[in-house]
Every structure is written in C-alpha cells, then in structure tokens.
KOLVOSE-879170 format. One record per atom (N, C-alpha, C, O): residue number from 1; residue in one letter; atom name; x, y, z. Coordinates in steps of 0.02 Angstrom, whole numbers. Atoms other than C-alpha are relative to their C-alpha. Example, Ala and Ser with C-alpha at 12.3 -4.5 7.8 and 13.67 -1.06 7.14 Angstrom:
# KOLVOSE-879170
  nr rest atom   east  north     up
   1    A    N     45    -59      0
   1    A   CA    615   -225    390
   1    A    C     45     60      0
   1    A    O     97     59     33
   2    S    N    -42    -59     -3
   2    S   CA    684    -53    357
   2    S    C    -39     55     37
   2    S    O    -14    110     45
This chain:
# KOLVOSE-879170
  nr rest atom   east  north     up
   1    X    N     16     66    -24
   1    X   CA   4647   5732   3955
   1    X    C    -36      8     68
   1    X    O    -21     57    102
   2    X    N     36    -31    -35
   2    X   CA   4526   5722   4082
   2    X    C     22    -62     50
   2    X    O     60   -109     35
   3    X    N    -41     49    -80
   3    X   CA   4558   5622   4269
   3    X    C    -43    -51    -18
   3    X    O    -14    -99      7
   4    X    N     22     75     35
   4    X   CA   4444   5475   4190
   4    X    C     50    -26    -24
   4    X    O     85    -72      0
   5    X    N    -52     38     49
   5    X   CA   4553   5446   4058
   5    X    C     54    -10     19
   5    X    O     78    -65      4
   6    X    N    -70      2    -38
   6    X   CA   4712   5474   4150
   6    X    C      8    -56     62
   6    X    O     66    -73     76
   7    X    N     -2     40    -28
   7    X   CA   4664   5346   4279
   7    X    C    -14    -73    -31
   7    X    O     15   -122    -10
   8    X    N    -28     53     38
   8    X   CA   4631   5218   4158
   8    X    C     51    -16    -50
   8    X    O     69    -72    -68
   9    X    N    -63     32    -15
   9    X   CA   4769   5234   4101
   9    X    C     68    -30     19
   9    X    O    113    -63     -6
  10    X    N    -47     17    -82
  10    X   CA   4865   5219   4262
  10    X    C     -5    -82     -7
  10    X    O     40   -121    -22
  11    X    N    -13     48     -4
  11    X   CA   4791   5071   4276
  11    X    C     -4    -49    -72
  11    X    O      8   -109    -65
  12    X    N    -18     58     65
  12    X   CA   4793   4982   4092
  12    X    C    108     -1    -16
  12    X    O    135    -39    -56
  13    X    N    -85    -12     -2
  13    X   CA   5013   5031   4110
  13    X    C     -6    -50     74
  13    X    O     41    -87     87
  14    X    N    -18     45    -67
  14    X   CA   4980   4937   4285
  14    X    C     -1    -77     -4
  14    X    O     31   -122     23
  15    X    N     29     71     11
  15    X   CA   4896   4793   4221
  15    X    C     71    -50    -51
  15    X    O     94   -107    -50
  16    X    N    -36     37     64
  16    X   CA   5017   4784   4058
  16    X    C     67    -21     35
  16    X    O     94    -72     11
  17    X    N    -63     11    -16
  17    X   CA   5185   4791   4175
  17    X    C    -15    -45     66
  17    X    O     33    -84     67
  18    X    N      1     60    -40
  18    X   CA   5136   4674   4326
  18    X    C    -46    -42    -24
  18    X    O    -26    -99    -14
  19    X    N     32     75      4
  19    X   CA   5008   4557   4274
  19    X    C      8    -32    -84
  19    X    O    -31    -74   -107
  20    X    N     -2     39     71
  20    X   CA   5053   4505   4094
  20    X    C     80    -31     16
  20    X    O    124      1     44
  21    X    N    -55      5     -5
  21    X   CA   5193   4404   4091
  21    X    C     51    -24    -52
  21    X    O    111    -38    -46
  22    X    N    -46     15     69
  22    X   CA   5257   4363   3927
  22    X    C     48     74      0
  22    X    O     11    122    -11
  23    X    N    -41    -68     11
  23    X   CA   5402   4521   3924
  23    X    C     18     15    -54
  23    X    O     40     71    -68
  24    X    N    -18    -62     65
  24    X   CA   5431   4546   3761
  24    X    C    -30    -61    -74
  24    X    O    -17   -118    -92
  25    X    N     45     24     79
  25    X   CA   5323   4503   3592
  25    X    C      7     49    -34
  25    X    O     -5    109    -22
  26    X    N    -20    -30     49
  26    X   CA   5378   4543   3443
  26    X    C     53     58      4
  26    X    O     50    108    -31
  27    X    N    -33    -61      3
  27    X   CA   5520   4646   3498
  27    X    C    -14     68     43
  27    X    O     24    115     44
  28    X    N     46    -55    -53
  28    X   CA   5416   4767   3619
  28    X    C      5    -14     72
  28    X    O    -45    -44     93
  29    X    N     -1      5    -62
  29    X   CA   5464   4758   3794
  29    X    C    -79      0      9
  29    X    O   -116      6    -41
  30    X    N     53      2    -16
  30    X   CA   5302   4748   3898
  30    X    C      1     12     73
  30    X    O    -49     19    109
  31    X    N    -13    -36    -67
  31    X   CA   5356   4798   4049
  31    X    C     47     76    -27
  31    X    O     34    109     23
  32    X    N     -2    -59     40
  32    X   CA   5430   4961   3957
  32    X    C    -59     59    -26
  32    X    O    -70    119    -27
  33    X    N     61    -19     24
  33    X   CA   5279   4966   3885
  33    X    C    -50     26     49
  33    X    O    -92     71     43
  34    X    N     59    -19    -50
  34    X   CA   5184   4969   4035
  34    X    C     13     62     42
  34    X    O    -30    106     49
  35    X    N    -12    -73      1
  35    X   CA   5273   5107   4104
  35    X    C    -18     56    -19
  35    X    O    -50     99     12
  36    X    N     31    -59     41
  36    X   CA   5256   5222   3971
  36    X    C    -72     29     21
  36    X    O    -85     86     40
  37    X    N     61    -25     11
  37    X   CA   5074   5210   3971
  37    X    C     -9     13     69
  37    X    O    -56     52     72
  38    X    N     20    -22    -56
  38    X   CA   5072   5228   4170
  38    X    C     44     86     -3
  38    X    O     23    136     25
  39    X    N    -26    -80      6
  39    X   CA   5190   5390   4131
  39    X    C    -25     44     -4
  39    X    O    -21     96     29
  40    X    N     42    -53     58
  40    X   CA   5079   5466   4011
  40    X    C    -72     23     44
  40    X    O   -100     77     36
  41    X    N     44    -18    -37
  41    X   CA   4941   5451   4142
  41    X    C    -11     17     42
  41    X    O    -68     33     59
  42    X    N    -21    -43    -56
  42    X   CA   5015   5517   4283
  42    X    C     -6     66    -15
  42    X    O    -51    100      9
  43    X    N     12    -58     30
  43    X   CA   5055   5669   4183
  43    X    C    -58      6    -16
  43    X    O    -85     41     27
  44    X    N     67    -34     17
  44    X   CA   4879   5688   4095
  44    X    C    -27     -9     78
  44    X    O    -76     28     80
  45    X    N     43    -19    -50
  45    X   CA   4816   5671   4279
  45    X    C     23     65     40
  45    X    O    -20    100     65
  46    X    N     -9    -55     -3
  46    X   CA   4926   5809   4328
  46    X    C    -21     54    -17
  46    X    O    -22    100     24
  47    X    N      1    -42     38
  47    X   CA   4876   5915   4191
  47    X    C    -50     28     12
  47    X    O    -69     87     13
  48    X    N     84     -5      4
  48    X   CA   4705   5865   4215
  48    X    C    -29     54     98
  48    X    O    -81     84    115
  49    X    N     12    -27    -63
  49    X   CA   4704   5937   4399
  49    X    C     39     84     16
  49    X    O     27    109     70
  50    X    N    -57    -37      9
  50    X   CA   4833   6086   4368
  50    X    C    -83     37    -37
  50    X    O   -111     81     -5
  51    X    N     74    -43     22
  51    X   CA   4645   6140   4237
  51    X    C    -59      7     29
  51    X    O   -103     45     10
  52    X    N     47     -6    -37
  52    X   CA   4535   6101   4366
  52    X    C     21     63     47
  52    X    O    -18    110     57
  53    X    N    -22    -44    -53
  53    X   CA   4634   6206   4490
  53    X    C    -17     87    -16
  53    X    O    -45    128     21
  54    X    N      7    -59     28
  54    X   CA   4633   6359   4391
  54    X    C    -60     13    -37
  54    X    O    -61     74    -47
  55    X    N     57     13     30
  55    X   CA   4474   6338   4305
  55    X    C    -38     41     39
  55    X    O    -51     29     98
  56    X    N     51    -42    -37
  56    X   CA   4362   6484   4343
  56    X    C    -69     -9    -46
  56    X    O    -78     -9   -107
  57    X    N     71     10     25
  57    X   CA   4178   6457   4330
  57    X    C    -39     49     10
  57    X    O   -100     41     15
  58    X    N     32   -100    -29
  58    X   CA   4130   6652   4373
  58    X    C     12     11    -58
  58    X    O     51     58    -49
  59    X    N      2    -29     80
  59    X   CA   4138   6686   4177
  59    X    C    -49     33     13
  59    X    O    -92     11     52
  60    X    N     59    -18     23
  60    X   CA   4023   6809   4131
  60    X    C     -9    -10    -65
  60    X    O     39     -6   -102
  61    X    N     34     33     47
  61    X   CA   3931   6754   4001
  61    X    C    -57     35    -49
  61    X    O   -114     19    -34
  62    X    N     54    -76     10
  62    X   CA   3827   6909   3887
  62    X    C    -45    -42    -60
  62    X    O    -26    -69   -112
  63    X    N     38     47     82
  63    X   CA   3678   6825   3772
  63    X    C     -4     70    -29
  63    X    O     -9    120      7
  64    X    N     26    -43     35
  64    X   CA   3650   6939   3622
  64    X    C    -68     -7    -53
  64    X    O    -73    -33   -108
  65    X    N     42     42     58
  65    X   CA   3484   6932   3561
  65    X    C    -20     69    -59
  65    X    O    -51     57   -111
C-alpha cells in the first residue's frame, strides 16, 4: 500500500467516524466502522514508510544483449 492510499484512507475512516452521523445502518456501527478503516491506514502508512526506508535504489542492474 503506498502513502497515497494509506492517507486516503486515514481520511475516508475520519470522515466516516466524525462527520456522518447516522451510527448504525443496517446493523454496522459507523463509528466502528470508521475506525477500522482509519486503522488499516495507519498501518499501510507505516508499512508504506518502513519500504521506503529500506528501499535501496543502488541496484545494479546488468542488460543482456
């Protein structure tokens, strides 16, 4: 997951748990809900910075022609 994706969806978990305010349709919390998805994007932004960190771009690279 790349720090794009992980920041939207920081904020679509931000949007779903403070600014919606119906809390639960159909059985689905929505503040639960919004959580989660800010969880999930915390972590993939972790993850996503954890592969940048280590990410070596000094590959050598051999063409064979």
């Amino acid at each position: 997951m790349y720090v794009g994706a992980s920041l939207v969806l920081i904020a679509v978990g931000a949007i779903i748990r403070f600014a919606v305010s119906d809390s639960l349709i159909d059985g689905v919390s929505l503040d639960t809900a919004g959580w989660i998805v800010m969880a999930i994007g915390f972590l993939g932004l972790i993850v996503s910075l954890i592969q940048m960190l280590f990410w070596r771009g000094d590959r050598v690279h051999v063409d064979r022609y």
